[in-house]
N, C-alpha and C positions, 0 to 999 in steps of 0.2 A: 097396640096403640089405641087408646083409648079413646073412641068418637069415628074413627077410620074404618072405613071397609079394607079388607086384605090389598086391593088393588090401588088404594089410596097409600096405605103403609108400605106398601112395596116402592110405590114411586117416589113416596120420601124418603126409603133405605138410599135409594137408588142416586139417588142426589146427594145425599152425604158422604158416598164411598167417595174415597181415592183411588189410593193403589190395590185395595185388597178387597174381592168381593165377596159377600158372603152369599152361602146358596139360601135359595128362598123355595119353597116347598107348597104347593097351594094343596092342602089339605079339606074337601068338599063336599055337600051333597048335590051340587049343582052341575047338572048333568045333560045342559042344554047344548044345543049345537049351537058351536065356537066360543064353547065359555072356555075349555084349554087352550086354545089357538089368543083367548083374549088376555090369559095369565102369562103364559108365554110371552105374547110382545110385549106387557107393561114391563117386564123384566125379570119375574118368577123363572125359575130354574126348571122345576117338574111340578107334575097334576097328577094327582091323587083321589081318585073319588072313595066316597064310604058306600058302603060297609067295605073295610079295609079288608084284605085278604091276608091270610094270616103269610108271614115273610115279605110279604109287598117294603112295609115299614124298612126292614133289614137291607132289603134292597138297594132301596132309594137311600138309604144310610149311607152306603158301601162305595154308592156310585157319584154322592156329592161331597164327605168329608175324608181328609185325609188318612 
């Protein structure tokens, strides 16, 4: 979303669900303490920092979509 920080576009997803949520994935170099704890409670699903470890991706696939 264009203009939005991730935690901005997360809280707008978040507000247009109904019934069906979608998983939100915070994909980051930000690596500060309680920046996961701060993705988490806006409503992001999982936190990911880079450089990605290779199968991390796969993972987190496996663990959020059907």
């Amino acid at each position: 979303m264009p203009g939005m920080s991730g935690l901005e576009a997360t809280s707008q997803i978040r507000r247009w669900e109904s019934d069906k949520r979608t998983p939100i994935i915070a994909l980051t170099a930000a690596v500060q303490k309680g920046d996961r704890e701060k993705c988490l409670s806006i409503g992001m699903d999982d936190y990911v920092t880079k450089p990605v470890v290779k199968g991390t991706i796969a993972k987190i696939l496996q663990r959020w979509l059907p």
